[in-house]
N, C-alpha and C positions, 0 to 999 in steps of 0.2 A: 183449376183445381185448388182447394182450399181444405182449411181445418178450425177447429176448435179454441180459440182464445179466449184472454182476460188479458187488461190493461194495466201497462204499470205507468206508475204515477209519481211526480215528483210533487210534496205537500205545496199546495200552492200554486204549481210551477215554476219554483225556485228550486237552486242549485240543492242537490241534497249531498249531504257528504261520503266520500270513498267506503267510509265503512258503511254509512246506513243502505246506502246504493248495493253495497258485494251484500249485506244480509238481504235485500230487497231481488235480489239475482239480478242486478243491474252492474252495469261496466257502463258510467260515462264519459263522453268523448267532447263534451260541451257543456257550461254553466247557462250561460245565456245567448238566444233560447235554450232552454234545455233539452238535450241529444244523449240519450245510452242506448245499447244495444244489453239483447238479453244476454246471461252467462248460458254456457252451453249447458250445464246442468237442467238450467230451470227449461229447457225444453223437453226432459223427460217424457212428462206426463201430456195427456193427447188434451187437455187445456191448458196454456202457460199462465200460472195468476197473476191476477191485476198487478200484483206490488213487482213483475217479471217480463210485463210484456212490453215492447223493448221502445222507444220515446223515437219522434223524429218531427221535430216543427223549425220552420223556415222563420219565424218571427214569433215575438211575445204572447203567451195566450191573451187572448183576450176576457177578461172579467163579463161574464154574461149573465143572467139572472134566467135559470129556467120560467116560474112564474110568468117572466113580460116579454121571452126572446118570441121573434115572430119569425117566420119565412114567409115571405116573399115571392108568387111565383107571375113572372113575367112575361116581355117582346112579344112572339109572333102566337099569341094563344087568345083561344076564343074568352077567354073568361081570368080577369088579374084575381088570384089567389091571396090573402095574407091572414096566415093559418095559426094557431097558440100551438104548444104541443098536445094541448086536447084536445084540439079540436083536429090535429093530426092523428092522434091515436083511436081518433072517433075512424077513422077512414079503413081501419083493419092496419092488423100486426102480424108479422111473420119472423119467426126464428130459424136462421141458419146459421152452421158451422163453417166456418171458412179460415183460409192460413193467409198471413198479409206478411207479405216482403217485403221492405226498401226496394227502389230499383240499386241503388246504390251499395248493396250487400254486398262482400266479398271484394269490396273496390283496390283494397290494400295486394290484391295476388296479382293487381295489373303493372307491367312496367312499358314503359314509365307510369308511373305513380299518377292517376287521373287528377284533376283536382276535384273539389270535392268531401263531402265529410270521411272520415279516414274510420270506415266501416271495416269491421274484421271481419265474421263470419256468424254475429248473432243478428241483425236487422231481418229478423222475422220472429213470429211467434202466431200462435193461432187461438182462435176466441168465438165465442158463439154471442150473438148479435140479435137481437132484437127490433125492429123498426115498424113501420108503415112503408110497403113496395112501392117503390116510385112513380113503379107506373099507374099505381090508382090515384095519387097525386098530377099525373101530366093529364090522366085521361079527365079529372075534374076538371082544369084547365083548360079542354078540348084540344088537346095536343093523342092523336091516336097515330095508328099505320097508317092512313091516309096524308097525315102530315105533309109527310115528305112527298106526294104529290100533287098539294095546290090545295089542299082541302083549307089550309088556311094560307093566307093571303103569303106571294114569295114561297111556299113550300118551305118547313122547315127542316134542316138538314143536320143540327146538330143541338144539346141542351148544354147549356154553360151554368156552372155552380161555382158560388161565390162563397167563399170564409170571412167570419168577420177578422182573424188574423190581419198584417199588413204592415208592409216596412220598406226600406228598400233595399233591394239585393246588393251584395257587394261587388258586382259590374253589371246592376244593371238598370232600367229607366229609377224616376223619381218615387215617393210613398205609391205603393201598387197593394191591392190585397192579394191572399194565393186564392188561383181561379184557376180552374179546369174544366174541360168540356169533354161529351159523350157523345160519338154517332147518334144518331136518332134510335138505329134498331137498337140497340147495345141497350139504351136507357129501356126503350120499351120493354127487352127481353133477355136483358143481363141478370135478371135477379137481383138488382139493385135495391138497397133497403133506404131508409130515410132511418139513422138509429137513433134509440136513445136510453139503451139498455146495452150492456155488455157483460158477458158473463153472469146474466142475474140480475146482477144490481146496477143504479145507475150511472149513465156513463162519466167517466172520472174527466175533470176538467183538462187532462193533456191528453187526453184522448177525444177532445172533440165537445165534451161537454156545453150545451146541453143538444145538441143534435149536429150529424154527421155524415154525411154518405157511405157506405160502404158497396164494394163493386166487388163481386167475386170474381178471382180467379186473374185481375189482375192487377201489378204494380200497387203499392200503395200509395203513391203519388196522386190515383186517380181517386181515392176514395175520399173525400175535402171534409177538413174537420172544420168544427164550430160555422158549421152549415146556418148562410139567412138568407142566400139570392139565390133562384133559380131561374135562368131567362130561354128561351125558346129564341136558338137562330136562326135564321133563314142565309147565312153568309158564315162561314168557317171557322171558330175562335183565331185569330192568333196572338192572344197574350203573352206574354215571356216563359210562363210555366207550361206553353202548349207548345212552341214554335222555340224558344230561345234556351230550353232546358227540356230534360225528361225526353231527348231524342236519341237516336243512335247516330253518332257525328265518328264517321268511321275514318281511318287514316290515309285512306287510298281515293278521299275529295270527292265521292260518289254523294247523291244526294241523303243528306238526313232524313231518317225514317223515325215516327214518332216511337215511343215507350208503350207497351198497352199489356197483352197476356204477362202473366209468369213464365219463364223457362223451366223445363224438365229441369229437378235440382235435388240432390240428397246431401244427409248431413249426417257422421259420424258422432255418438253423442258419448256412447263408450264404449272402448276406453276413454281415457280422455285426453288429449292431445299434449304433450309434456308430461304424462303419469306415469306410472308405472302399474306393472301388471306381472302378477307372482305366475314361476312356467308351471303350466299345466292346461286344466279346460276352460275358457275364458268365451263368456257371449259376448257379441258385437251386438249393439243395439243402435238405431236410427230411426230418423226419419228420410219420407220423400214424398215431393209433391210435383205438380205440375198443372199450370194455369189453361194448357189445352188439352189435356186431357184426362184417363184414369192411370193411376199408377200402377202397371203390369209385371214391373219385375225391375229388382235392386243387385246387384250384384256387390261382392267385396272380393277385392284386390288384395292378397299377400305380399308385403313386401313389393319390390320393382317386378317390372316384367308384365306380360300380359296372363297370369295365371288369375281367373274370375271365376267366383265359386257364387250360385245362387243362394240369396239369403231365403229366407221366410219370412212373408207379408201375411200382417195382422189381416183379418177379415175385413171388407166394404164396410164400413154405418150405412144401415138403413136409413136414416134420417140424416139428409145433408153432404149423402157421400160421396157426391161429385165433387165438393166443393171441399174434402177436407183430407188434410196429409194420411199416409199411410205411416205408420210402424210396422219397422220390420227388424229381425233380428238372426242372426249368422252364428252357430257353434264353433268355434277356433277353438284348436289347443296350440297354446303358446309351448313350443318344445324346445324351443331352444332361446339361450340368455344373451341377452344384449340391447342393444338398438334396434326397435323394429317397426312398420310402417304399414299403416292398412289403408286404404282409398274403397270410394262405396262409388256405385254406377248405377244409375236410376234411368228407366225405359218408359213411356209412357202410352196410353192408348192408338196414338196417333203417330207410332212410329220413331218418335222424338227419343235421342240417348244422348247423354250429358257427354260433351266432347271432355277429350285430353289436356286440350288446352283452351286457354279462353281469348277471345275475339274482341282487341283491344281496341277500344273507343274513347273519344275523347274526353265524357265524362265518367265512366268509369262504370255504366250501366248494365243491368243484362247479365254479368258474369255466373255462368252456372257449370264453369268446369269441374271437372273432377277434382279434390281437394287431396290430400294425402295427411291422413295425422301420425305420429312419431311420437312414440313410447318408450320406456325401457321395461324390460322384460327380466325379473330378479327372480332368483332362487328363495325367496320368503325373507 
């Protein structure tokens, strides 16, 4: 499940400063690469703007020249591809709305303390996108649903995408680029776009410029910016960013299970968490999404205890509404002064309700408990 974004962008992709970043709705957490997460404010409105939508890159952008960038489509495919972006955009464009999260959101509510970027509670924001579907790009290539059984030579079983990003991690092998790979179905019928528009206008160089994958509905770890490789495998990626990160590495020595959907997940936007609120009638407003399915119902939480009052969920979008967070909002009257405490519970199509507490992992992924924000509550 997804929503509506815009990209926020540091000039250049250089460090921008505390002030330009807070007027930008950004809180950075990193100069170089440059890492912010959005402010909870600039999540308000049902697109977060470019200059808000929240940064998360593993190495230097890379300097690309839309005009000469190529993709690349490769391995077990009936036909090597290497495409301009016009000649990409000759292939058909599709716009949808979708919400992309860190896997790493919320990392800071895990103890022990995961390692890891030290994510508070804005690594998402949502944006509407632009591209060429992927899968008219694999079908050019003669990569279809027969694929995966023999149609081309070895069956292929998964699609691996390459960024021109690259560094080396800090534990892990030598200069590596970030690379990630897709089931085979997933790619053919993920709704996966090839972008190169976001929000409009084009996509801003820390967000992937001049083209980019984007995968709805889940992690955005899987979505590879500054997109030039595409390879067709017949054998399983296991690069570092598939197999060595982006897994759930649980504390109880069971085997790691990869990163992929979003979890059921809601977010108090206001009040606002350390503000204050004059007593009387006071709307609660949020958001909530979820990468498997529709968002059915938000609940908010008074204070401690299990006392849960249903909110009121904005209407589906017709256009893209699988893919894009719900607003929703809850009438309170704050009645009494002091210290007070509200928590939001999001339900989704399939069953799915944001646990009480969160399911600690080694790198600090996945976390979509219920939050609690803490107010005071004044006489004017």
């Amino acid at each position: 499940m997804t929503t509506t974004i815009t990209a926020a962008t540091a000039t250049d992709s250089q460090f921008v400063s505390n002030e330009a970043a807070g007027q930008a709705g950004l809180v950075p957490l990193k100069p170089s690469p440059f890492n912010a997460e959005s402010a909870v404010p600039a999540l308000e409105p049902e697109v977060t703007s470019a200059s808000s939508f929240y940064v998360r890159s593993n190495f230097a952008v890379p300097d690309l020249d839309p005009a000469t960038h190529r993709l690349t489509v490769g391995g077990a495919v009936r036909t090597q591809l290497d495409l301009s972006l016009n000649e990409l955009r000759a292939l058909g464009s599709r716009t949808i709305s979708t919400v992309m999260e860190c896997a790493g959101n919320n990392r800071l509510q895990l103890t022990p303390l995961p390692s890891g970027e030290p994510w508070h509670v804005g690594a998402v924001s949502a944006g509407t996108w632009t591209g060429t579907p992927l899968r008219a790009v694999l079908e050019r290539a003669g990569v279809n649903e027969k694929a995966g059984s023999g149609a081309v030579a070895g069956g292929v079983v998964e699609i691996l995408f390459e960024g021109a990003d690259h560094g080396k991690p800090k534990d892990g092998p030598g200069d590596i680029p970030f690379a990630r790979s897709l089931p085979l179905d997933k790619a053919l019928h993920g709704e996966a776009l090839l972008v190169y528009e976001m929000n409009g206008a084009p996509l801003p160089r820390d967000h992937g410029a001049p083209l980019r994958l984007i995968v709805p509905s889940w992690y955005g770890m899987a979505s590879v910016k500054w997109l030039h490789r595409i390879e067709a495998l017949t054998e399983p990626f296991t690069g570092y960013y598939q197999r060595n990160r982006y897994v759930y590495e649980l504390a109880n020595g069971t085997p790691a299970t990869p990163v992929g959907a979003m979890r059921v997940k809601s977010i108090i936007i206001s009040p606002e968490d350390g503000g204050t609120v004059v007593l009387g009638p006071c709307v609660v407003r949020g958001k909530a999404w979820s990468g498997e399915g529709e968002i059915v119902k938000v609940e908010v939480g008074v204070d401690g205890g299990d006392d849960w009052r249903e909110a009121t969920l904005s209407p589906v979008q017709d256009a893209g509404g699988q893919y894009t967070w719900r607003a929703w909002e809850y009438e309170w009257t704050a009645d009494v002064a002091g210290r007070r405490a509200l928590r939001s519970r999001a339900t989704d199509s399939r069953g799915n309700v944001q646990p009480a507490q969160p399911t600690w992992n080694k790198y600090g992924y996945g976390n979509n408990a219920i939050r609690p924000i803490i107010f005071d509550v004044t006489a004017g």
